[in-house]
C-alpha positions as CSV (number, residue, x, y, z in Angstrom):
1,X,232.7,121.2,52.3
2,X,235.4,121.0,55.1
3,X,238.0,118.1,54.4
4,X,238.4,115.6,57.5
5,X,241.9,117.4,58.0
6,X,240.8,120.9,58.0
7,X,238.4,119.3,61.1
8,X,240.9,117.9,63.0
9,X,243.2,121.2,62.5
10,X,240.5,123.3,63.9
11,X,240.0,120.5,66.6
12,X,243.7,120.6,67.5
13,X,243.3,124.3,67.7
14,X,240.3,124.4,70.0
15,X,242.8,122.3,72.4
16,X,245.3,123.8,72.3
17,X,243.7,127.2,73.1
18,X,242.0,125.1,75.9
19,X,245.4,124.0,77.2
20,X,246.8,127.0,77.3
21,X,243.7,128.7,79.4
22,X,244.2,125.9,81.9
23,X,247.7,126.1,82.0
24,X,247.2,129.6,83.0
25,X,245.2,129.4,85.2
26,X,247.6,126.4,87.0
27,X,250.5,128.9,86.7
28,X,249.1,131.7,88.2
29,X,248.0,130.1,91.2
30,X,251.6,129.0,91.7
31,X,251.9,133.1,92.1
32,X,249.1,133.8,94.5
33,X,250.3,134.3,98.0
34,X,248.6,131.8,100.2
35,X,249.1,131.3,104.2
36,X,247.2,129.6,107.6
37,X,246.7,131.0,110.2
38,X,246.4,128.7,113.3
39,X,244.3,130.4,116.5
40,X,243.8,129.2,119.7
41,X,240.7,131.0,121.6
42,X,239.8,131.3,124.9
43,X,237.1,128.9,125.3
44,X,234.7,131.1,127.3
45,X,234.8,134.1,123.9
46,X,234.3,131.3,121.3
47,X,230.6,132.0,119.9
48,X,231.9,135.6,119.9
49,X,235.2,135.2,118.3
50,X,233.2,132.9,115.5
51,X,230.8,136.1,115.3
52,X,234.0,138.1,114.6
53,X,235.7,136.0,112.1
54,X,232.8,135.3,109.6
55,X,231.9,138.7,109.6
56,X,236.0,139.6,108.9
57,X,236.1,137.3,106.2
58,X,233.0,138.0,104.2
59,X,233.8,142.0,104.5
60,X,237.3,141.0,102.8
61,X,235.5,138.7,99.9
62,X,233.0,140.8,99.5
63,X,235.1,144.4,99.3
64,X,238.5,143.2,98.2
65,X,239.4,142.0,94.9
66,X,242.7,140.7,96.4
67,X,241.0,138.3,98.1
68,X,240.8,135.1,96.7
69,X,239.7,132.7,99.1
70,X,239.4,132.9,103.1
71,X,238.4,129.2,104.5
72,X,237.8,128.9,108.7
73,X,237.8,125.2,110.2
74,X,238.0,124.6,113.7
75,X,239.4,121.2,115.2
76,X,236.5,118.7,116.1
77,X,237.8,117.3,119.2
78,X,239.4,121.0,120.3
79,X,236.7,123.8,119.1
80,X,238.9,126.3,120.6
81,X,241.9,125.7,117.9
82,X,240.9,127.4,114.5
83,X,242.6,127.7,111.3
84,X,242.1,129.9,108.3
85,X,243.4,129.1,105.0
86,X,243.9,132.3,102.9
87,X,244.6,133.0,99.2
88,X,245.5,136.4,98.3
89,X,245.7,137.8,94.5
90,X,249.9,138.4,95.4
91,X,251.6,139.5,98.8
92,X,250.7,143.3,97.8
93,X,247.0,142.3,98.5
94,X,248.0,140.3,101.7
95,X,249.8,143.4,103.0
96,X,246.7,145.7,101.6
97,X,244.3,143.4,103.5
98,X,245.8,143.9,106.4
99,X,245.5,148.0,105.8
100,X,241.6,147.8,105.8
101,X,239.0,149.0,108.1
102,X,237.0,146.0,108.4
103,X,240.4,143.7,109.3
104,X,241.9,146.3,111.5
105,X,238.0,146.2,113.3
106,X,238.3,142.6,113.5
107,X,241.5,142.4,115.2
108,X,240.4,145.2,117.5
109,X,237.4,143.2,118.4
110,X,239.2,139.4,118.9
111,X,242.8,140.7,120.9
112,X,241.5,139.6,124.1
113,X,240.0,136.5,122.9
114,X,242.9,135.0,121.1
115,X,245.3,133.0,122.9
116,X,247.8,132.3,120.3
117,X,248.4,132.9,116.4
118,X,250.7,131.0,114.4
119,X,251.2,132.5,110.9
120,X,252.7,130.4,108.2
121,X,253.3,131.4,104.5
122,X,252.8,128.4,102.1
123,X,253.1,127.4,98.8
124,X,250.8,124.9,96.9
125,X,251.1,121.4,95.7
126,X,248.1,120.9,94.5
127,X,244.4,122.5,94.2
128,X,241.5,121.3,93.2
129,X,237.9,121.8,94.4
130,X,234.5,121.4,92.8
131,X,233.7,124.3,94.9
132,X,233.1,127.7,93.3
């Protein structure tokens, strides 16, 4: 029969093994290489440049295991000003990304409808999501 010590041992082993899987898992997002990308479109090539994009980023999910996360929004009063949040595995898989068939298509496809592109690299504070 297990003593009341030998359960809280294995108890404080189960936690700690926890800890350390979530710990991980914190850490290495600290190493993923995240960025936005903020795009203005010309109004009248909208629907089609929203065409583009979601079929861009599911080829990327879907065939890149780089990929971690590609998130569009657009801004409710200005439809026309787009921004994509992107998670790569590291910068290797940004910079393979970018090497693809399906993203070079994309970029053939949108160069006349985009305005402007801002790129900026970031670095995360926080994440959390209930998402999956």
């Amino acid at each position: 029969m297990k003593t009341r010590k030998d359960q809280m041992n294995k108890l404080l082993k189960k936690m700690i093994v926890i800890m350390a899987i979530l710990f991980s898992v914190k850490a290495s997002a600290q190493n993923h290489y995240m960025r936005i990308a903020k795009v203005v479109i010309d109004s009248a090539k909208l629907e089609d440049y929203k065409t583009a994009l979601k079929e861009g980023m599911h080829a990327a999910v879907d065939k890149e295991p780089g990929v971690l996360s590609l998130y569009a929004v657009y801004d409710k009063e200005h439809p026309t000003h787009v921004t994509v949040f992107e998670t790569y595995v590291d910068e290797e898989a940004y910079k393979a990304h970018t090497q693809t068939k399906h993203f070079k298509k994309y970029k053939e496809r949108v160069k006349d409808m985009v305005k402007s592109l801002e790129l900026t690299d970031v670095l995360p504070i926080a994440l959390e999501s209930k998402m999956k």
